[in-house]
OpenMM code with the backbone's topology and positions (N, CA, C; nanometers):
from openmm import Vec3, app, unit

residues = "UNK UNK UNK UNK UNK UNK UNK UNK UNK UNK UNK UNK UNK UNK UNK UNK UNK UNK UNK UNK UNK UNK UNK UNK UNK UNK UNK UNK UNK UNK UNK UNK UNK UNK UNK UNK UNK UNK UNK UNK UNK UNK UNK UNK UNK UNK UNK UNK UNK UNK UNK UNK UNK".split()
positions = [
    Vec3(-0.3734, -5.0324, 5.6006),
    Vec3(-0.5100, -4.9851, 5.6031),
    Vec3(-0.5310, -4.8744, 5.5000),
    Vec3(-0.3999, -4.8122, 5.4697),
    Vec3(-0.4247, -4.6807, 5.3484),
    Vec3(-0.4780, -4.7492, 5.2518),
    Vec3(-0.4466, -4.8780, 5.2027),
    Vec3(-0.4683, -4.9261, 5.1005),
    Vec3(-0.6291, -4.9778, 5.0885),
    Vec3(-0.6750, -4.9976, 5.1587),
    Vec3(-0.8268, -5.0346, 5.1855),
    Vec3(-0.8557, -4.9121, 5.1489),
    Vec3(-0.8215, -4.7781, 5.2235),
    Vec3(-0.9289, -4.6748, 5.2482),
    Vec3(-0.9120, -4.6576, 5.0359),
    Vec3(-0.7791, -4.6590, 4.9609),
    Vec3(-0.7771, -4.6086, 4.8384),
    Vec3(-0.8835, -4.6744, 4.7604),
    Vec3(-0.9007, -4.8578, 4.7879),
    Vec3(-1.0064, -4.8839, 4.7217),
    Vec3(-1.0998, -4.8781, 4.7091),
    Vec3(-1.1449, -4.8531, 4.8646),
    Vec3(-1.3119, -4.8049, 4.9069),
    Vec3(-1.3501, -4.6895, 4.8481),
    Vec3(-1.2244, -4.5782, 4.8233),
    Vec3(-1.2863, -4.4590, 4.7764),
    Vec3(-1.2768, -4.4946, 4.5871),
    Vec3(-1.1966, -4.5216, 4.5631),
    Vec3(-1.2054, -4.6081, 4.4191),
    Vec3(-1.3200, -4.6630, 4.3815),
    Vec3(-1.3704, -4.7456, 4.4612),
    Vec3(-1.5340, -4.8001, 4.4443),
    Vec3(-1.6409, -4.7229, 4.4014),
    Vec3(-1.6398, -4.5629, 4.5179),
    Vec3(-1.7498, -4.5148, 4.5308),
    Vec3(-1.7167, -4.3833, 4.4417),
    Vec3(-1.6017, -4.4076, 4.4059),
    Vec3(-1.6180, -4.2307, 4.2842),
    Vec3(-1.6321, -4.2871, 4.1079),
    Vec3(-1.6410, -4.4386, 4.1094),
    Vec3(-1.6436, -4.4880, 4.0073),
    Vec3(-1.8060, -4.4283, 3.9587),
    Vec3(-1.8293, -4.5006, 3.8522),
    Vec3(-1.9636, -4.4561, 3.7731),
    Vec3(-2.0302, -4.5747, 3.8301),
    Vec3(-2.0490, -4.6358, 3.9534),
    Vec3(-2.0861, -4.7973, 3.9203),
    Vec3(-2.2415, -4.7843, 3.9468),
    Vec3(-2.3730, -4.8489, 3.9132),
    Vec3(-2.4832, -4.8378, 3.9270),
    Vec3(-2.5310, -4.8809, 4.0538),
    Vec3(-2.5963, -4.8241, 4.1361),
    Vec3(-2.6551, -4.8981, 4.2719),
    Vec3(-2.6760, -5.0431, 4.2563),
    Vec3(-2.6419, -5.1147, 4.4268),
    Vec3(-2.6510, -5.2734, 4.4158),
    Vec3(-2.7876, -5.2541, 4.5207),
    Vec3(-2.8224, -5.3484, 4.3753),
    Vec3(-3.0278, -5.3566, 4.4235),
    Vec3(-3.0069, -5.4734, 4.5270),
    Vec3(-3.0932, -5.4437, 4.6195),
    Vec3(-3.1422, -5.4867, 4.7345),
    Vec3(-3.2777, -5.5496, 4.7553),
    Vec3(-3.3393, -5.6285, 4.8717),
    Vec3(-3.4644, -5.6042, 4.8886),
    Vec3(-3.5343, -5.5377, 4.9476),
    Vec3(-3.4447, -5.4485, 5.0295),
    Vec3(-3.4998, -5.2760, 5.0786),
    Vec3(-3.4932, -5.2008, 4.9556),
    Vec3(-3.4368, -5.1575, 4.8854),
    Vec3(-3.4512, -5.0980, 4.7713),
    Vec3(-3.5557, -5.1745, 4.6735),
    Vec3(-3.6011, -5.2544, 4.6801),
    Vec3(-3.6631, -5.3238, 4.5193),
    Vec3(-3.7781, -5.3866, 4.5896),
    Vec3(-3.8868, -5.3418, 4.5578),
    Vec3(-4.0223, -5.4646, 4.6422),
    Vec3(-4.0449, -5.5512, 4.5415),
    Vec3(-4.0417, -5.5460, 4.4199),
    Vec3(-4.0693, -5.6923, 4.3439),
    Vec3(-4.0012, -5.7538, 4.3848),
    Vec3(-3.8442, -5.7282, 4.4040),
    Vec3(-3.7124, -5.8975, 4.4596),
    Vec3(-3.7538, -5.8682, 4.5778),
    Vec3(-3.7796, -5.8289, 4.6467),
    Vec3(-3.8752, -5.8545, 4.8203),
    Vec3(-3.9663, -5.9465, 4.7981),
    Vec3(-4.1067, -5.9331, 4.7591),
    Vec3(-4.1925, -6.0356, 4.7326),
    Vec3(-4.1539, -6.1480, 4.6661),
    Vec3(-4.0455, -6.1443, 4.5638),
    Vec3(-3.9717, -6.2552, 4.4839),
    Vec3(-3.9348, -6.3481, 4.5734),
    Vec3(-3.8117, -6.2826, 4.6600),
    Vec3(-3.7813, -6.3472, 4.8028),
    Vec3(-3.8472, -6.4083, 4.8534),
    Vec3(-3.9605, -6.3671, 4.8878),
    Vec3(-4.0774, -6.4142, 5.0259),
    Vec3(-4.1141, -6.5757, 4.9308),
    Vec3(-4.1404, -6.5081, 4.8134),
    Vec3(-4.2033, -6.6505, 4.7629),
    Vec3(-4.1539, -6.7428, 4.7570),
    Vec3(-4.0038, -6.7745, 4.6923),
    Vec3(-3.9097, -6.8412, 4.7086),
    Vec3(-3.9280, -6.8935, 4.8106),
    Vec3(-3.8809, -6.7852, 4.9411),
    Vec3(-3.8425, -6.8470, 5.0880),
    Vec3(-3.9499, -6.9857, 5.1050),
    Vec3(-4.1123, -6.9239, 5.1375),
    Vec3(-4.2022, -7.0117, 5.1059),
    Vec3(-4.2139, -7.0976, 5.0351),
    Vec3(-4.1655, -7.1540, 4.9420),
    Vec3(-4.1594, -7.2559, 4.8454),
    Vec3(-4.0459, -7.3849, 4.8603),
    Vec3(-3.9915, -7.3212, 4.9264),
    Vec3(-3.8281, -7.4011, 4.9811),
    Vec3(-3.8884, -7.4556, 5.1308),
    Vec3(-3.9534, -7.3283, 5.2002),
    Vec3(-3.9749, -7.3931, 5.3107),
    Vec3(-4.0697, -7.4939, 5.3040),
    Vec3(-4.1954, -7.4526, 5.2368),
    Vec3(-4.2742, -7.6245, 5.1901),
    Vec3(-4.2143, -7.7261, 5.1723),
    Vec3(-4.1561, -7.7003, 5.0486),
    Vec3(-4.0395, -7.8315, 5.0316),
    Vec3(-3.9740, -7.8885, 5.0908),
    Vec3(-3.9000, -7.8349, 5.1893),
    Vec3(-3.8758, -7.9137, 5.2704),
    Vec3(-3.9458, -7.9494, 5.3809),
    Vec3(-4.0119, -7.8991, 5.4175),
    Vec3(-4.1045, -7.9705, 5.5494),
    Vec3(-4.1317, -8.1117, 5.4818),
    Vec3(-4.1908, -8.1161, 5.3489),
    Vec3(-4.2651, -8.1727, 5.2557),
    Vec3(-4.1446, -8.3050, 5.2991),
    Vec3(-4.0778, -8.2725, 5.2118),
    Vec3(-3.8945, -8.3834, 5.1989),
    Vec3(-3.8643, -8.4448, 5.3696),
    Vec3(-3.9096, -8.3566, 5.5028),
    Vec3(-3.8723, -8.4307, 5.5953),
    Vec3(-4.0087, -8.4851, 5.6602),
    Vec3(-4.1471, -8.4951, 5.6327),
    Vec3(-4.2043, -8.5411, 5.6309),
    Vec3(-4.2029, -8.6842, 5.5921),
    Vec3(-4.1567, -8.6988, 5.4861),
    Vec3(-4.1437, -8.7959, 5.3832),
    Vec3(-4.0470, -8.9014, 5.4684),
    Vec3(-3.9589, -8.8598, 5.4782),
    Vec3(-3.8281, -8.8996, 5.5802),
    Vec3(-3.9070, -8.9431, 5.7096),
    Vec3(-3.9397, -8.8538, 5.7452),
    Vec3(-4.0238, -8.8941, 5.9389),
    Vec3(-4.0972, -9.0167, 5.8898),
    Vec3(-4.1859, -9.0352, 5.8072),
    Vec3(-4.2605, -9.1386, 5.7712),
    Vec3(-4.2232, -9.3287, 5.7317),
    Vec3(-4.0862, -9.2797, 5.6835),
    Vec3(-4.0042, -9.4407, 5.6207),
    Vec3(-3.9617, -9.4991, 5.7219),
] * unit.nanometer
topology = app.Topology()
chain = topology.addChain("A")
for resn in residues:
    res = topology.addResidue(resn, chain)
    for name in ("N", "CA", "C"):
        topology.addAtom(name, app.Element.getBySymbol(name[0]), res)
Protein backbone atom coordinates (compact mmCIF):
# COMPACT_ATOMS: atom_id res chain seq x y z
CA UNK A 1 0.00 0.00 0.00
CA UNK A 2 3.23 2.40 0.55
CA UNK A 3 3.57 2.11 -2.93
CA UNK A 4 0.12 3.43 -3.99
CA UNK A 5 0.27 6.15 -1.35
CA UNK A 6 4.08 7.22 -3.32
CA UNK A 7 2.20 7.43 -6.58
CA UNK A 8 -0.82 9.20 -5.54
CA UNK A 9 1.37 11.77 -3.99
CA UNK A 10 3.60 11.71 -7.26
CA UNK A 11 0.44 12.54 -9.22
CA UNK A 12 -0.63 15.44 -7.22
CA UNK A 13 2.81 17.37 -6.63
CA UNK A 14 3.41 17.00 -10.35
CA UNK A 15 2.68 20.25 -12.53
CA UNK A 16 -0.28 18.28 -14.17
CA UNK A 17 -3.29 20.61 -15.39
CA UNK A 18 -6.83 19.97 -13.88
CA UNK A 19 -8.99 16.97 -15.45
CA UNK A 20 -12.01 18.89 -16.91
CA UNK A 21 -15.17 17.57 -15.96
CA UNK A 22 -18.81 18.32 -16.51
CA UNK A 23 -19.07 19.89 -13.05
CA UNK A 24 -16.23 21.94 -13.82
CA UNK A 25 -16.99 22.89 -17.62
CA UNK A 26 -20.79 23.86 -18.64
CA UNK A 27 -20.10 23.91 -22.36
CA UNK A 28 -18.99 19.79 -22.08
CA UNK A 29 -22.19 19.69 -19.72
CA UNK A 30 -24.55 20.97 -22.36
CA UNK A 31 -22.23 19.11 -25.01
CA UNK A 32 -23.14 16.00 -22.98
CA UNK A 33 -26.84 16.62 -22.65
CA UNK A 34 -26.96 16.99 -26.39
CA UNK A 35 -25.21 14.06 -27.33
CA UNK A 36 -27.07 12.07 -24.61
CA UNK A 37 -30.31 13.31 -26.51
CA UNK A 38 -29.27 12.51 -29.86
CA UNK A 39 -28.25 8.86 -29.10
CA UNK A 40 -31.28 8.56 -27.15
CA UNK A 41 -33.48 9.53 -30.31
CA UNK A 42 -31.57 7.30 -32.23
CA UNK A 43 -32.15 4.74 -30.75
CA UNK A 44 -35.68 4.77 -29.80
CA UNK A 45 -35.74 5.70 -33.59
CA UNK A 46 -33.49 2.15 -34.50
CA UNK A 47 -35.92 0.12 -32.05
CA UNK A 48 -38.88 1.45 -33.40
CA UNK A 49 -37.83 0.41 -36.69
CA UNK A 50 -37.15 -3.11 -35.26
CA UNK A 51 -40.71 -3.22 -33.26
CA UNK A 52 -42.23 -2.56 -36.67
CA UNK A 53 -40.55 -5.57 -39.13
Amino acid sequence: MADQDVNTSDHLTKNNPPITTSTNNKELKEYIKDVSQQVLKRNYELYKALENK
